[in-house]
C-alpha positions as CSV (number, residue, x, y, z in Angstrom):
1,X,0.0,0.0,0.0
2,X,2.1,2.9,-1.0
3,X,1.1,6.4,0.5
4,X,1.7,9.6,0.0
5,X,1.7,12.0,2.8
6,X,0.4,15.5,2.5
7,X,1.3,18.0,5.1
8,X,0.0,21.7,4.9
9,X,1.9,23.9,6.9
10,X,1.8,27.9,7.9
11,X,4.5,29.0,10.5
12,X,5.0,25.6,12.0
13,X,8.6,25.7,11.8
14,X,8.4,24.5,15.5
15,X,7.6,21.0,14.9
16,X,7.7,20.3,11.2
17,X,11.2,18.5,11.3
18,X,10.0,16.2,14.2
19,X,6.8,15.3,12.3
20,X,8.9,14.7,8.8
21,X,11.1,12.8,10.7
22,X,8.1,10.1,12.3
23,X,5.8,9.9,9.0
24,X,9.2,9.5,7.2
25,X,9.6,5.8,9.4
26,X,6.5,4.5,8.1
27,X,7.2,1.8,6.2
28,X,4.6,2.0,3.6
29,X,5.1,6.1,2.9
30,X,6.7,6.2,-0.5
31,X,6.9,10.1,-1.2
32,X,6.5,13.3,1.3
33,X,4.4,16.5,0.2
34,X,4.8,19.6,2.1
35,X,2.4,22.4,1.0
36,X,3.4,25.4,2.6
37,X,0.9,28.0,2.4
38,X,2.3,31.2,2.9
39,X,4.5,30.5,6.1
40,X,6.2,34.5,7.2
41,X,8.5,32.1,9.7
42,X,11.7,29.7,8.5
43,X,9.3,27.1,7.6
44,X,10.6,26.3,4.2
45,X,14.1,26.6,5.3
46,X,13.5,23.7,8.0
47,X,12.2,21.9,5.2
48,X,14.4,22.3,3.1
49,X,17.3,21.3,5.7
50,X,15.3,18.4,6.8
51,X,15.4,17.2,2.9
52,X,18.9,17.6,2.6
53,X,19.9,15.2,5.3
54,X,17.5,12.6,4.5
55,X,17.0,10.4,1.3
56,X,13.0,9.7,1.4
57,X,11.6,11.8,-1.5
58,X,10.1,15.3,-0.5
59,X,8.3,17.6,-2.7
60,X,8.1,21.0,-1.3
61,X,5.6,23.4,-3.0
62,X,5.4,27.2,-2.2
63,X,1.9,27.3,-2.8
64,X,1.0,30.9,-1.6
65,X,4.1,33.3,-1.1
66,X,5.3,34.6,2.7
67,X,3.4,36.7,3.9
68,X,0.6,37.0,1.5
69,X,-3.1,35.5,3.0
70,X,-3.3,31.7,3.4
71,X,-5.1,29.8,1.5
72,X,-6.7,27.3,3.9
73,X,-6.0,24.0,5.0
74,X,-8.6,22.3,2.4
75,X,-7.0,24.3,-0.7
76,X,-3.3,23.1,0.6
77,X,-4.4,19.5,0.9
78,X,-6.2,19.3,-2.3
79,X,-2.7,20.5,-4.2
80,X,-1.1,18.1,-2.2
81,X,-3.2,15.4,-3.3
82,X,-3.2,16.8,-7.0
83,X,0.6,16.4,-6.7
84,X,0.6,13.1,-5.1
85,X,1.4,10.3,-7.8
86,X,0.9,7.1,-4.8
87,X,-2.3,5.3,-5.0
88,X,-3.3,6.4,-0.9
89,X,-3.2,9.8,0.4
90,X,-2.4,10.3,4.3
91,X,-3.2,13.5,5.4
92,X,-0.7,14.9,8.2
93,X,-1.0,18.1,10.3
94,X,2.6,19.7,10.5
95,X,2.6,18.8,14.1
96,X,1.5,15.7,14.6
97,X,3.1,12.8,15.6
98,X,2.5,8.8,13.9
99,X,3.0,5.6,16.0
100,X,3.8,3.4,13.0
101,X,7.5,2.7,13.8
102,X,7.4,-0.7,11.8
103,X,4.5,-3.0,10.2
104,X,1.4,-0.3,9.0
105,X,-2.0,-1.9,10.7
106,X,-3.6,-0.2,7.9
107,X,-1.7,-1.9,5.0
108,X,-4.2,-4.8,4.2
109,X,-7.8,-3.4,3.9
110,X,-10.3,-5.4,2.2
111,X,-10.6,-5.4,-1.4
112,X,-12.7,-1.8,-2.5
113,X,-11.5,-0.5,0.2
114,X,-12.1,3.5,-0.3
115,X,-10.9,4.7,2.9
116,X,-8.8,3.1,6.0
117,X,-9.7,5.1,9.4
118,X,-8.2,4.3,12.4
119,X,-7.6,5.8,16.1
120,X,-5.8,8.7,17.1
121,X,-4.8,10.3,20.8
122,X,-4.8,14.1,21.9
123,X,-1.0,14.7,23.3
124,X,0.5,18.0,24.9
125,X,3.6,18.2,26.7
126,X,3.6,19.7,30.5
127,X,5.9,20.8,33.0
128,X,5.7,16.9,34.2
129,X,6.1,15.6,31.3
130,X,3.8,14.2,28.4
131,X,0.0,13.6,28.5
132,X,-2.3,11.8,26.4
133,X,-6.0,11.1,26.2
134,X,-7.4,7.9,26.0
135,X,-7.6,6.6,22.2
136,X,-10.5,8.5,19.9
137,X,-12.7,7.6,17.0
138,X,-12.7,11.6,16.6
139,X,-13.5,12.2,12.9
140,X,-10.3,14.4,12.1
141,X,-8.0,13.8,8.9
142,X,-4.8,12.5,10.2
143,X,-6.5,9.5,10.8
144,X,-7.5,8.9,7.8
145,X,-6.2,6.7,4.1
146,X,-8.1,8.1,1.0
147,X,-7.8,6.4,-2.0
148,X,-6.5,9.2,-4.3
149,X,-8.6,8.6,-7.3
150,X,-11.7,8.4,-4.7
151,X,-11.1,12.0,-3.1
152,X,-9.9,13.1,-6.5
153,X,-13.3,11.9,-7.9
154,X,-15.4,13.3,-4.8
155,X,-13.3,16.9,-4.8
156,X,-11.4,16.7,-2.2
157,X,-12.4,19.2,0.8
158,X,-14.5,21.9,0.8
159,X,-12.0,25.1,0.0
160,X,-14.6,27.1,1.6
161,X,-14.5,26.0,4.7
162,X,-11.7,27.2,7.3
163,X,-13.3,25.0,10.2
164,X,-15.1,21.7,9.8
165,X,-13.0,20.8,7.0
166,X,-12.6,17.3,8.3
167,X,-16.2,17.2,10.2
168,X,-17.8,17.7,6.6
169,X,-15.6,15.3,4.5
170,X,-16.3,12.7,6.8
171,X,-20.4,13.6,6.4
172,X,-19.7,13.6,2.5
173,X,-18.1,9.8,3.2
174,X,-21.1,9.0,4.2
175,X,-23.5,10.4,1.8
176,X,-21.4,8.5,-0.9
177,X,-21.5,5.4,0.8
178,X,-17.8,5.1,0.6
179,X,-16.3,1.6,1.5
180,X,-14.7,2.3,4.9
181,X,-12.3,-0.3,7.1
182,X,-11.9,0.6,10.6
183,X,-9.4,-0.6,12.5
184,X,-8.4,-0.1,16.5
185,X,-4.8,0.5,16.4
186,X,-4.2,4.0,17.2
187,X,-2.4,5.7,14.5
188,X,-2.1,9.1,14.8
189,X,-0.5,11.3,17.8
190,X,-2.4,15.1,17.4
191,X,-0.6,17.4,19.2
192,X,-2.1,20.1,21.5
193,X,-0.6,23.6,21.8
194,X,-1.1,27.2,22.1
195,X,0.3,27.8,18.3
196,X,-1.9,25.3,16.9
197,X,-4.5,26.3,14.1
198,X,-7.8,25.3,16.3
199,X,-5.7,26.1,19.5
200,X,-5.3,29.6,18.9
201,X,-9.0,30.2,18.6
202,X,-11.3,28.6,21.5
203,X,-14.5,29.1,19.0
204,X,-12.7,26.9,16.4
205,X,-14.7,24.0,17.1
206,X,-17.8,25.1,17.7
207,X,-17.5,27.1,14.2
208,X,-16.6,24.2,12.6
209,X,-19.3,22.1,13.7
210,X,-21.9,24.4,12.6
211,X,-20.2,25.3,8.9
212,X,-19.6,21.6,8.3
213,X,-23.8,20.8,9.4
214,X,-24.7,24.2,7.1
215,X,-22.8,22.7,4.4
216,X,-24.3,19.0,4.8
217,X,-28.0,21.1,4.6
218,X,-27.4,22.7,1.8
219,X,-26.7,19.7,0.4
220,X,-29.5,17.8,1.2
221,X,-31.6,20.9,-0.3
222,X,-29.8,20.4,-3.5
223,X,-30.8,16.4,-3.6
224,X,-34.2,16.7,-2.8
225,X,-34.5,19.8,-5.5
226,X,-33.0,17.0,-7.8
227,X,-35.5,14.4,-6.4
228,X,-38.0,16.7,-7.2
229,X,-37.5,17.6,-10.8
């Protein structure tokens, strides 16, 4: 199962190395894709030095120039993904951490397999040392395989969204039916901190939740206008 991993990143300079570095030791991860999306920090110059010293394949692509307004997380993923030339797309947050250190638990879905979603845990490091919460079925991307061709064919996330990005691709799973494996093994570590893009604004969530349930109306409005024709 060859992967490609997708990371969008904006001033995360703090961590990126460190999360090159673990998706990099995942056995089945054939190619790294770092879409940096306007980052004013030194960013691309971490990535950059990061490349130099290892030999796993990185494509680095400026995709909105420092300093000017971001694009978005969904619009940096979906050039990720249109860059991407592996058959599964793992989507990676610039800070998070993986647990795959060896053998992938997601490697063998079952045949038609359209996406592979596993577990993930909420980390942050203390003055004691490091925390975690118990393992989640949260919907959010990093725990997530895509087929490419099946989130190429289903267009990707929704570039209008800022919040909910994840919350309303996971509803639009569903609306499609896609064939999804779920395993237990947790996958993903998502790393809490001040800097972080939902950390940095408390009504993050909350937003995102509504704009990713608006969305999901409106298209439910469209279908049953369709129905009614």
């Amino acid at each position: 199962m060859k992967q490609s991993v997708i990371i969008p990143l904006r001033n995360g300079a703090t961590f990126i190395e460190q999360t090159l570095t673990s998706v990099a030791g995942a056995p089945c991860v054939e190619e790294l894709i770092v879409i940096d999306d306007g980052s004013s920090d030194d960013s691309v110059e971490r990535v950059n030095a990061w490349a130099a010293n290892h030999a796993r394949p990185l494509i680095l692509d400026i995709f909105t120039p420092s300093g000017e307004p971001a694009k978005g997380p969904s619009a940096a993923r979906n050039r990720g993904a249109a860059l991407a030339t592996c058959p599964w797309l793992w989507f990676v947050d610039g800070d998070d951490l993986t647990t795959i250190t060896s053998e992938d638990p997601r490697s063998t879905p079952p045949p038609a397999t359209n996406v592979v979603y596993s577990r993930l845990q909420r980390f942050a490091l203390w003055p004691d040392g490091e925390r975690r919460s118990e393992p989640e079925r949260f919907p959010h991307v990093s725990a997530l395989l895509v087929q490419r061709d099946y989130f190429l064919a289903m267009g990707g996330f929704n570039e209008e969204l800022r919040y909910g990005e994840d919350l309303d691709f996971f509803q639009r799973l569903l609306e499609r039916r896609a064939a999804m494996f779920e395993i237990d093994d947790v996958v993903m570590l998502f790393r809490q901190h001040a800097g972080s893009y939902t950390g940095q604004r408390p009504e993050a969530l909350r937003s995102g939740l509504f704009a990713a349930l608006r969305a999901a109306s409106l298209r439910a409005r469209e279908q049953q206008k369709g129905d009614e024709r």
